[in-house]
KEZA-135301 format. One line per field, with one value per atom (N, C-alpha, C): residue number from 1; atom name; z, x, y. Coordinates in steps of 0.001 Angstrom, whole numbers, plus 500000, padded with zeros to 6 digits. Atoms other than C-alpha are relative to their C-alpha. Layout:
REM residues N
resi <- (NUM,...) .
name <- (CA,...) .
Z <- (Z,...) .
X <- (X,...) .
Y <- (Y,...) .
This chain:
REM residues 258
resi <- (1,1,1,2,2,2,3,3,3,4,4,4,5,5,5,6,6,6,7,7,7,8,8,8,9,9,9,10,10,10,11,11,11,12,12,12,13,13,13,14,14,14,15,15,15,16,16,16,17,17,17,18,18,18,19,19,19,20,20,20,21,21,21,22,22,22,23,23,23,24,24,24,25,25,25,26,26,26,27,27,27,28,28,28,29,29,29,30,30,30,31,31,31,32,32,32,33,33,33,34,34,34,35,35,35,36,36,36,37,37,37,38,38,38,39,39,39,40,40,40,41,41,41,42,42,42,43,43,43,44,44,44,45,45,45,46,46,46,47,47,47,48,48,48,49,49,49,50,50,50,51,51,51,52,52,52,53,53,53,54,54,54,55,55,55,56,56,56,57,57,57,58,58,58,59,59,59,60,60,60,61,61,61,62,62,62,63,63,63,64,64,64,65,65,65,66,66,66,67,67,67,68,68,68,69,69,69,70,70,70,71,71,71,72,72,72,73,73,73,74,74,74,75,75,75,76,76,76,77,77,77,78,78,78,79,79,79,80,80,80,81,81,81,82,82,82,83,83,83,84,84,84,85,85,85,86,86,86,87,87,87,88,88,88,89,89,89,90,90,90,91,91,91,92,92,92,93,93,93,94,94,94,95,95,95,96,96,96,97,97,97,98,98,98,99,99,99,100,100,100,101,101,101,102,102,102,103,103,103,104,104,104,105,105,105,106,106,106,107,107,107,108,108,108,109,109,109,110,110,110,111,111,111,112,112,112,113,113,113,114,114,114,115,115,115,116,116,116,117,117,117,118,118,118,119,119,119,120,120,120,121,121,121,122,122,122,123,123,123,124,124,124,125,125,125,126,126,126,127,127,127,128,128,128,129,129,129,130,130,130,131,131,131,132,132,132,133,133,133,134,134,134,135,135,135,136,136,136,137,137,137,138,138,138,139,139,139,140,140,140,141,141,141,142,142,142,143,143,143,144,144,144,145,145,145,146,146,146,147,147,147,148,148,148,149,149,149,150,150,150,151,151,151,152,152,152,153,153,153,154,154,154,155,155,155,156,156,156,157,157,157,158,158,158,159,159,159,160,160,160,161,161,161,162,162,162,163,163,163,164,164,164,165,165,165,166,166,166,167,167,167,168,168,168,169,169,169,170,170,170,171,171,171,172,172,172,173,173,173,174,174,174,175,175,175,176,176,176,177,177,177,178,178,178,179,179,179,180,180,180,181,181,181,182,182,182,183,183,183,184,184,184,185,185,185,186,186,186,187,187,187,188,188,188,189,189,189,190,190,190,191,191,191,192,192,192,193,193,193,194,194,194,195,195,195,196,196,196,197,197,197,198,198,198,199,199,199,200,200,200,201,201,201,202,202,202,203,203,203,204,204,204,205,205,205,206,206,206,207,207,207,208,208,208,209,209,209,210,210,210,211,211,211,212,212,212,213,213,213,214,214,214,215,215,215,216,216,216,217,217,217,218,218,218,219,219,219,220,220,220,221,221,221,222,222,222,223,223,223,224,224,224,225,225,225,226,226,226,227,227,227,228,228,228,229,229,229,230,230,230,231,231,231,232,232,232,233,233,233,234,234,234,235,235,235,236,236,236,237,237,237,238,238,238,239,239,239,240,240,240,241,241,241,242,242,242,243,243,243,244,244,244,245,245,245,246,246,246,247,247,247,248,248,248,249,249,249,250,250,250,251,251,251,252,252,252,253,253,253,254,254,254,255,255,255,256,256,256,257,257,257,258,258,258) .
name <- (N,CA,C,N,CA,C,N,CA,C,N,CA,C,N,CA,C,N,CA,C,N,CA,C,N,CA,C,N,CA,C,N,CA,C,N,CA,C,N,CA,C,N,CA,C,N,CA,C,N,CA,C,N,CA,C,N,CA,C,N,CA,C,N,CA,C,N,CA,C,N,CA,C,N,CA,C,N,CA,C,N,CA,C,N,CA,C,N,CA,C,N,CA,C,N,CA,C,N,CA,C,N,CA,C,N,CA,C,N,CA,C,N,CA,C,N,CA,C,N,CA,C,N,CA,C,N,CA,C,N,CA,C,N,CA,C,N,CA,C,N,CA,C,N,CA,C,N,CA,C,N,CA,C,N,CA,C,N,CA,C,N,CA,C,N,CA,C,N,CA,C,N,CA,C,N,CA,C,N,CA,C,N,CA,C,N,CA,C,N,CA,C,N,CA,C,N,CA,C,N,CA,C,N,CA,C,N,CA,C,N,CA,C,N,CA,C,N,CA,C,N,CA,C,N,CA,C,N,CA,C,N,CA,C,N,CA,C,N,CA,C,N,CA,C,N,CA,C,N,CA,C,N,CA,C,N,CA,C,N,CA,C,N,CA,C,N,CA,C,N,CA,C,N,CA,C,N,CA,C,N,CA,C,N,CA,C,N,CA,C,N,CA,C,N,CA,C,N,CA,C,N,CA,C,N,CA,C,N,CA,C,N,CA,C,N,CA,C,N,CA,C,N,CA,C,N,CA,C,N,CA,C,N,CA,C,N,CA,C,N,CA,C,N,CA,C,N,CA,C,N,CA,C,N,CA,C,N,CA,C,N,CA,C,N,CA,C,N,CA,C,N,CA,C,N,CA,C,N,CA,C,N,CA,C,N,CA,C,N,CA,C,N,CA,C,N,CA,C,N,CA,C,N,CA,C,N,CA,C,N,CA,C,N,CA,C,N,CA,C,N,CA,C,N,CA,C,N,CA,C,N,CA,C,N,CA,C,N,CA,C,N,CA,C,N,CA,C,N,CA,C,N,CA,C,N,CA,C,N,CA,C,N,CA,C,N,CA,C,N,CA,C,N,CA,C,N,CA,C,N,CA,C,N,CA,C,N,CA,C,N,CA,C,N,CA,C,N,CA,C,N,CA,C,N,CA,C,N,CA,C,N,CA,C,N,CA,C,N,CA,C,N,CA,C,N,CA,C,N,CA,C,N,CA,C,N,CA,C,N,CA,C,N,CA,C,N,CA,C,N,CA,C,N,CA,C,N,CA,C,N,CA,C,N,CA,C,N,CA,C,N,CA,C,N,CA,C,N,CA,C,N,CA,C,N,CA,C,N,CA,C,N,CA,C,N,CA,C,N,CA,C,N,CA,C,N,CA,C,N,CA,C,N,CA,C,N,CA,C,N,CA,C,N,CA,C,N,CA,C,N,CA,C,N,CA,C,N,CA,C,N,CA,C,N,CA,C,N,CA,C,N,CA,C,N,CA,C,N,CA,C,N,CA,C,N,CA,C,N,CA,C,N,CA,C,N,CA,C,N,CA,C,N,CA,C,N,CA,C,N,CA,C,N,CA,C,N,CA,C,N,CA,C,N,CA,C,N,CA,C,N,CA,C,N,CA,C,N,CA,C,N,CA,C,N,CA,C,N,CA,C,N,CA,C,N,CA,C,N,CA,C,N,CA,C,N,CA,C,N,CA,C,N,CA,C,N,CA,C,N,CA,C,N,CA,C,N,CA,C,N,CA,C,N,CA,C,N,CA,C,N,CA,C,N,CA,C,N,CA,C,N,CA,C,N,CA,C,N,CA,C,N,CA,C,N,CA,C,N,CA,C,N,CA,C,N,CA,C,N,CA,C,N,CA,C,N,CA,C,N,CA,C,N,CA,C,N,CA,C,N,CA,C,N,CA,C,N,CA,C,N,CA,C,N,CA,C,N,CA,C,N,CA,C,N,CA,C,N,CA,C,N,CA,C,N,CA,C,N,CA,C,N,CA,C,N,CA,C,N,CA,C,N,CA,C,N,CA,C,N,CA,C) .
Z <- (500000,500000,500000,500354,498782,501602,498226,502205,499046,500456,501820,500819,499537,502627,499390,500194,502859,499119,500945,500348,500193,499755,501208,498738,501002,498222,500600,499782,499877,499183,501127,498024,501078,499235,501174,499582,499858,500564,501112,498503,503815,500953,499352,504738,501486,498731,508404,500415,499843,508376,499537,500441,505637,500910,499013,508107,501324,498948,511021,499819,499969,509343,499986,499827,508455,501835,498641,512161,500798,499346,513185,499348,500330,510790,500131,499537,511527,501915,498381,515452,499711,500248,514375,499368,499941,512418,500253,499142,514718,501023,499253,517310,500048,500218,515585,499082,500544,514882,499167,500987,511493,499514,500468,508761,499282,501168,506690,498735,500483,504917,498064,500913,501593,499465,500033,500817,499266,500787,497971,500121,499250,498369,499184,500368,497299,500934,498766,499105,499375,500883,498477,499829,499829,497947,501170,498558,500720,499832,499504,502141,500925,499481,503938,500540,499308,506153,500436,499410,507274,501686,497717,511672,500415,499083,512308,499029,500431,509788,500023,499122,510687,498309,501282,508075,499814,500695,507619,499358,500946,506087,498400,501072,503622,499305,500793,502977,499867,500094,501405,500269,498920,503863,498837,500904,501380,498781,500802,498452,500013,499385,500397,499722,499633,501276,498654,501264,497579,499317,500546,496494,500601,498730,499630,499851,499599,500050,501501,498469,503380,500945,499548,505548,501494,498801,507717,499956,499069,509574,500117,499545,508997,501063,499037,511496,499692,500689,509543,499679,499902,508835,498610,501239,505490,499858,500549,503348,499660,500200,502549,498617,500938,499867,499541,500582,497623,499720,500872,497334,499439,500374,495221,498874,500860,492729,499206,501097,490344,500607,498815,493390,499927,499608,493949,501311,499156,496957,500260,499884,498186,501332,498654,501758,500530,499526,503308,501261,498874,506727,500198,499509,507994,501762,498506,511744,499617,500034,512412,500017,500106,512575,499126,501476,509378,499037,500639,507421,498916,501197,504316,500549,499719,506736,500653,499946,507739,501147,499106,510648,499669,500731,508325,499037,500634,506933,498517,501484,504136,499012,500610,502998,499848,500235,503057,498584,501380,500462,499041,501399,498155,499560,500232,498227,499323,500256,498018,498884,501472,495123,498852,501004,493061,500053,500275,493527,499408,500531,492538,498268,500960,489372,498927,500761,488346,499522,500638,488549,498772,501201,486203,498496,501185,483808,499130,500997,483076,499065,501084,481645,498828,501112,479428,500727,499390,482167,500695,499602,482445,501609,499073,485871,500572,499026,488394,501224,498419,492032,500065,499092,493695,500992,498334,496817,500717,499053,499648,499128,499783,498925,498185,501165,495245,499066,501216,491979,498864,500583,488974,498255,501162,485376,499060,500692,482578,500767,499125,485328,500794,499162,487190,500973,498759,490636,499657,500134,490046,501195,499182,493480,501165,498914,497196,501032,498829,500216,501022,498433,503806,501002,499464,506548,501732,498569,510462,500137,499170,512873,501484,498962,515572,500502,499049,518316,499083,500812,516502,498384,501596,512950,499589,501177,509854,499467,500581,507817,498564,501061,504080,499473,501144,502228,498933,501658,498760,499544,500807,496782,498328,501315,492858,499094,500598,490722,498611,501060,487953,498798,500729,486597,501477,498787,489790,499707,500394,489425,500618,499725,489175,500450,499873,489242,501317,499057,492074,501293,499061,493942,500215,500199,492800,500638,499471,494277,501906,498411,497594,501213,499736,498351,500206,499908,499393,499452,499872,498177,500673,499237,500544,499153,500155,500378,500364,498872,500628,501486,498617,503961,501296,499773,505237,501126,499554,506629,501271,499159,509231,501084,498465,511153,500536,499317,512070,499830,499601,513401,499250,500621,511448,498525,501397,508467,498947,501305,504952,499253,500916,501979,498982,500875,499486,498258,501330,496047,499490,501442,493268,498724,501094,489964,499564,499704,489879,498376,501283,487095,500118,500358,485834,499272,501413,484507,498620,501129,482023,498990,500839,480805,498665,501258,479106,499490,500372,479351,499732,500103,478147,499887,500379,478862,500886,498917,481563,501504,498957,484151,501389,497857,488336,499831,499772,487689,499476,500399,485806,500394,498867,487910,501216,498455,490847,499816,500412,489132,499814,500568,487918,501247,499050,491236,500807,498714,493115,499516,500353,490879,500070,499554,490990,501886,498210,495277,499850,499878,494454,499547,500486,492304,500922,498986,494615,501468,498315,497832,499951,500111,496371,500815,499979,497841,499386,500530,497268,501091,499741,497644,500372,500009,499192,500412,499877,499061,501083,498830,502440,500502,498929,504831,501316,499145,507812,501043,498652,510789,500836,498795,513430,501172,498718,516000,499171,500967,513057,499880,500103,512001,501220,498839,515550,500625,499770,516320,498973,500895,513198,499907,499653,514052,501228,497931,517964,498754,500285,516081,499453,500541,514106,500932,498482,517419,500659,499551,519322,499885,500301,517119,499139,501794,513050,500183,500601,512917,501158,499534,515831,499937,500336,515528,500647,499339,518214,498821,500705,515894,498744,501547,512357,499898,500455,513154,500987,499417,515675,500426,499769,515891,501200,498286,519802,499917,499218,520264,499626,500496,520256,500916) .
X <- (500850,500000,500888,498882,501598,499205,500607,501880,500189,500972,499495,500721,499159,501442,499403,501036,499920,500963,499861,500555,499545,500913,500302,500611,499924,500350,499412,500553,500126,500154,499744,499940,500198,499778,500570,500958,499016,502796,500777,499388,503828,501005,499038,507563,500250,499670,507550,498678,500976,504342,500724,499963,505738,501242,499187,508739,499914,500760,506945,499401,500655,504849,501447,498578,508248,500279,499528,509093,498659,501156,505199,499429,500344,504962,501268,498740,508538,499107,500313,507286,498694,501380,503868,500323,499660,505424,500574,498477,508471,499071,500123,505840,498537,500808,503816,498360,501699,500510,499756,500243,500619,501092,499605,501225,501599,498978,504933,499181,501119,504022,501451,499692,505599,499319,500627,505081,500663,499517,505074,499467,500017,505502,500250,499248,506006,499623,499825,507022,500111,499387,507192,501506,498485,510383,500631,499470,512578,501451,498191,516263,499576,500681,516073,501317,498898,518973,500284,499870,520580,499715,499777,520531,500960,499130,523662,500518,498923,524851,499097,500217,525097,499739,500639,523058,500714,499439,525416,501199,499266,527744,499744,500287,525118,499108,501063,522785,500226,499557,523115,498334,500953,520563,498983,500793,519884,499522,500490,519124,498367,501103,516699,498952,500330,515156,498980,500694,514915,498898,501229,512965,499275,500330,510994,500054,499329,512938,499638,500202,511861,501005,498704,514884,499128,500521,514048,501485,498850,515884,498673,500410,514847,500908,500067,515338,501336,499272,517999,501203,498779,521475,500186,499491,523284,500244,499989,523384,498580,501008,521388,499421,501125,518430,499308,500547,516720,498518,501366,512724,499646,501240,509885,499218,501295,507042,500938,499859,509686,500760,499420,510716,499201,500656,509071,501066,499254,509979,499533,500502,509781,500904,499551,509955,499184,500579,509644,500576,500332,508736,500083,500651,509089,501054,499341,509910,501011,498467,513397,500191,499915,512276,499470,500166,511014,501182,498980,512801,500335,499457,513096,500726,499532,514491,501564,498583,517564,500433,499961,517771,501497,498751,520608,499232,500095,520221,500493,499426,522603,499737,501013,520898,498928,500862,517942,500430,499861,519291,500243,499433,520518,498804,501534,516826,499204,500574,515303,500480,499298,517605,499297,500087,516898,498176,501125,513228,499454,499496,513626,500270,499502,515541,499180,500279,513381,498468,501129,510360,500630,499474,512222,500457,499836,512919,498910,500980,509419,499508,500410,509516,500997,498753,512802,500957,499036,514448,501160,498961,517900,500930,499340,519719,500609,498152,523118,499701,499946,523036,501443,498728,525951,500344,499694,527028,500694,501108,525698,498329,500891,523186,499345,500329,523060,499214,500476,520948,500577,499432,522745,499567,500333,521689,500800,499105,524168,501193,498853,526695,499613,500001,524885,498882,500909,523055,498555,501269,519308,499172,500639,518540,501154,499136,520037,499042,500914,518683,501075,499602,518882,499268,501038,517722,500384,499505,517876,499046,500453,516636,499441,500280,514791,498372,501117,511970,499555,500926,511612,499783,500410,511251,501623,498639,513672,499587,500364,513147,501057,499594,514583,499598,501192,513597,501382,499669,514740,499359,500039,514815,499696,499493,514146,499521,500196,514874,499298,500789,512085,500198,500119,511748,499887,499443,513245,500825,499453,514476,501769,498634,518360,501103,499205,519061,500335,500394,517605,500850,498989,518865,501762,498077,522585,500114,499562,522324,499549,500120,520906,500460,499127,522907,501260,498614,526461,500971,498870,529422,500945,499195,531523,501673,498730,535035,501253,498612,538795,499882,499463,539437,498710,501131,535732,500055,499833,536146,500437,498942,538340,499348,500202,536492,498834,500888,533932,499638,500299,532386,498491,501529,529134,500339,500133,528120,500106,500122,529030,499155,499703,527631,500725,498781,529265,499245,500467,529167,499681,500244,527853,499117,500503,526796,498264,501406,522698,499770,501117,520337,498646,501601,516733,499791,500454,515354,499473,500079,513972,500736,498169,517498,499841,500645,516757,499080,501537,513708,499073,500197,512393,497955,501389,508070,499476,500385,507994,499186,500437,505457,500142,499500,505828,498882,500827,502392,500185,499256,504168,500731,498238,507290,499263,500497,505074,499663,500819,503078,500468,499195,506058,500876,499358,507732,499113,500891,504570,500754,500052,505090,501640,498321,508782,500523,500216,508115,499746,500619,505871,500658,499311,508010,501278,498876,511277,499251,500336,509696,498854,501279,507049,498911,500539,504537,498354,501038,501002,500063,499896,500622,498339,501451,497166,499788,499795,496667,499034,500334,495453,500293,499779,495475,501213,499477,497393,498780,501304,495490,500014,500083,494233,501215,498576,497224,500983,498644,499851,499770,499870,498491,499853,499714,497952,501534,498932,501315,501161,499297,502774,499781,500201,501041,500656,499248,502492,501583,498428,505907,500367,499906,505450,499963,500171,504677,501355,498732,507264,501230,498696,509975,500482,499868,509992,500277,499610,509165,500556,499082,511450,501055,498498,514298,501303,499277,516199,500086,499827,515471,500811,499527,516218,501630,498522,519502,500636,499635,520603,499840,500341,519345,499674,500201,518194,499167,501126,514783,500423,500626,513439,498671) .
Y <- (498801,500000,501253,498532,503616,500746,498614,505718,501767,498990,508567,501917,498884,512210,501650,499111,515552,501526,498909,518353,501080,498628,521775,500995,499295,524398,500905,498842,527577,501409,498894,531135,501347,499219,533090,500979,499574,535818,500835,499290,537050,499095,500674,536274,499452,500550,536251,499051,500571,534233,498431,500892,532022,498974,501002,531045,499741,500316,530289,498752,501117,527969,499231,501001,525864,499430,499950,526068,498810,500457,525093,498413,501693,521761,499089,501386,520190,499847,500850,520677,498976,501087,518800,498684,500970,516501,498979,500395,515795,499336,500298,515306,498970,500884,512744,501035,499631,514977,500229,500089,515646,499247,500676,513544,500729,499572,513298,501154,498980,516760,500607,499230,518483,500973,498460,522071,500725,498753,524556,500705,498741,527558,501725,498683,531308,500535,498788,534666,501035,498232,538382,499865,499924,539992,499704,499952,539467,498735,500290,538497,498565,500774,535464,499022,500477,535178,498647,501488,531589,500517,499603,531264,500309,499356,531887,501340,498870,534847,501257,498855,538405,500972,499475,540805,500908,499170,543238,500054,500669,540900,499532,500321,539839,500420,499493,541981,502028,498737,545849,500486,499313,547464,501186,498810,550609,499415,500566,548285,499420,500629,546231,501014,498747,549522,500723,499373,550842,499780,501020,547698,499500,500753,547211,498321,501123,544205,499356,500003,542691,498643,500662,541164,498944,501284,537830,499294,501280,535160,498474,501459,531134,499076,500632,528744,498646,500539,526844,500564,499289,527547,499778,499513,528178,501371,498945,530900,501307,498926,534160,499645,500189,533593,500707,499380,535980,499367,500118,535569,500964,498899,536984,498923,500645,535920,499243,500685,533935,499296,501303,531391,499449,501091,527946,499784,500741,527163,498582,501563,523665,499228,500540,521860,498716,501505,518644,499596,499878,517812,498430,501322,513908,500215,500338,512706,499386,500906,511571,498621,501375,508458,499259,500114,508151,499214,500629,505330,500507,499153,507835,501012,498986,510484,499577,500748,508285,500945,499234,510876,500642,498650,513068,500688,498987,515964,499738,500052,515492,498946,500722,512451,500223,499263,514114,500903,498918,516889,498768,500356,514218,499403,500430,512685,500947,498505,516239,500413,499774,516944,498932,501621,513470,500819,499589,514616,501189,498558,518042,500021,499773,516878,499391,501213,513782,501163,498723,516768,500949,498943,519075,499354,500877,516052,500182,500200,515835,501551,498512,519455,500149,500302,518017,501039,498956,520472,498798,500369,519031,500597,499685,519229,499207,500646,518189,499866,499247,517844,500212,499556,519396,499370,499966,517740,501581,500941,518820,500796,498916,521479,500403,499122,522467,499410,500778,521485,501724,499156,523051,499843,499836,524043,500618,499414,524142,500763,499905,524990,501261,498978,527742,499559,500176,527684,500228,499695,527310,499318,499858,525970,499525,500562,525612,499499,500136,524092,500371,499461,524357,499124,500952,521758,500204,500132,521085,498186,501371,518085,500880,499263,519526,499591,500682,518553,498910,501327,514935,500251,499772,516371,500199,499433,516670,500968,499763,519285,500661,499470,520260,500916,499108,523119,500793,499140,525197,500558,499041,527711,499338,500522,527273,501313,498769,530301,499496,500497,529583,501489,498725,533611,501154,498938,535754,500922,499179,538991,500196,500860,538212,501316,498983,541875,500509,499692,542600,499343,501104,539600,500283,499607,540602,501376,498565,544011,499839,500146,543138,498962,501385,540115,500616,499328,541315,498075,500781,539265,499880,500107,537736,500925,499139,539654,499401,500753,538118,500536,499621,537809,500094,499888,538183,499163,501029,534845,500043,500921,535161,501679,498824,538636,500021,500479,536773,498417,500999,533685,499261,500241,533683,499086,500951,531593,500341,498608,533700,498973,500749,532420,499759,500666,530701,500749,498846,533376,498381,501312,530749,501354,499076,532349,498927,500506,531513,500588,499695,531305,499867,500009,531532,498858,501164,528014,500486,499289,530342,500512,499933,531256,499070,501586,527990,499531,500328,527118,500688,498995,530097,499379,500009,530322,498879,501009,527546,501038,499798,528404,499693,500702,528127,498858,501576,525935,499109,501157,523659,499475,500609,523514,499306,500912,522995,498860,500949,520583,498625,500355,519275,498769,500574,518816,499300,500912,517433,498496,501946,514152,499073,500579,514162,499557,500211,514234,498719,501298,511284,498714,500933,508962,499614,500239,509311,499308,500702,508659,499030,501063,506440,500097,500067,507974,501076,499266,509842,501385,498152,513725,500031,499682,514362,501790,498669,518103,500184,499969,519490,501533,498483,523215,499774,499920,523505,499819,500345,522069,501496,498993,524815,500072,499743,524002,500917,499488,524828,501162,498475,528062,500903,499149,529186,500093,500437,527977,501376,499142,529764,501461,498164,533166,500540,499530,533272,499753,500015,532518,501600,498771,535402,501042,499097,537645,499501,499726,536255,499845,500495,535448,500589,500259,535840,501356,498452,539909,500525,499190,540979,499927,499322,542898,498689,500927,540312,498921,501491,537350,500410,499881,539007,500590,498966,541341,498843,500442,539046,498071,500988,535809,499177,500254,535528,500196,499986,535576,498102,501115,531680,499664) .
């Protein structure tokens, strides 16, 4: 019997909302109450700091500013991430004890990747994984993830630049700098030169990619996508995050509230 896994396709665009929920279905599914979950996703514009790095390493403040850019902090570590309307994002939620979740992270991405790629096949969209983190198109970055293990849950999630404004992203993104490295303790990211699947695939829609990637979710992990809301605990859960965590200053410039 194919195990049955819940699909959320939300259209929310409100960043500190949208990373809350992340936060509010690994604890649900970490702690048994909802099912193994996968979730696409978009966000407004916005910066979308790793947990441990410090924003005025990676992000140019007056840029942000110009393009009301809106600067957050996820719950996950890596690198800094550019959203807006020409991102799919895409995240997946199982308990650590989940025999597909192998209770690693980095097996996780190479799963998450393979599913990712086998979806973009069926659009004749050719793609690489990178070890650990990357999926690469014609040799440029077109998606990264980012994962943790936390209260009983795994969780993976990514970026996938479908038709994202690349300009934008390049001006409000700071590039690490020789030497950067060594005057602080925080996480930089790692420059990579990114692309638009559109580059190539010129006229490919996000509802295709999504559409694309539900079935590529389904074939790798062999199982079924049942599309579904966020139960009442989760979104209450994910609104208090937002109050006492996501939109203050402590959490985003600093990374101390929890």
């Amino acid at each position: 019997m194919v195990e049955e896994w819940r699909l959320l396709e939300t259209g929310w665009s409100r960043p500190f909302f949208n990373l809350a929920v992340e936060e509010a279905v690994l604890n649900a599914v970490g702690s048994g109450v909802s099912a193994s979950t996968v979730r696409l996703w978009l966000n407004a514009k916005s910066v979308v700091l790793g947990r441990y790095q410090r924003p005025e390493l990676e992000v140019d403040f007056g840029t942000c500013k110009k393009y009301d850019v809106v600067l957050t902090r996820r719950s996950t570590g890596g690198g800094a991430v550019y959203h807006d309307a020409g991102n799919l994002n895409y995240s997946i939620y199982l308990s650590r004890t989940h025999p597909l979740a192998h209770n690693c992270v980095l097996r996780m991405f190479h799963q998450t990747s393979e599913a990712v790629i086998r979806g973009l096949r069926k659009l004749n969209i050719r793609t690489l994984y990178k070890a650990p983190n990357t999926i690469l198109l014609e040799g440029k970055k077109v998606s990264g993830m980012a994962g943790a293990i936390k209260r009983g849950g795994i969780l993976v999630h990514g970026t996938l630049l479908v038709d994202a404004d690349l300009e934008v992203l390049r001006e409000v993104l700071r590039q690490p700098q020789a030497g950067c490295a060594n005057l602080s303790k925080s996480v930089r990211s790692v420059p990579a030169e990114v692309a638009n699947i559109n580059e190539f695939h010129g006229g490919v829609t996000l509802a295709e990619v999504r559409n694309a990637l539900r079935r590529g979710f389904e074939e790798t992990f062999k199982v079924e996508l049942r599309e579904a809301a966020l139960t009442d605990t989760e979104e209450t859960l994910a609104e208090n995050l937002v109050r006492i965590k996501y939109c203050r200053a402590e959490w985003i410039l600093e990374g101390l509230a929890e």
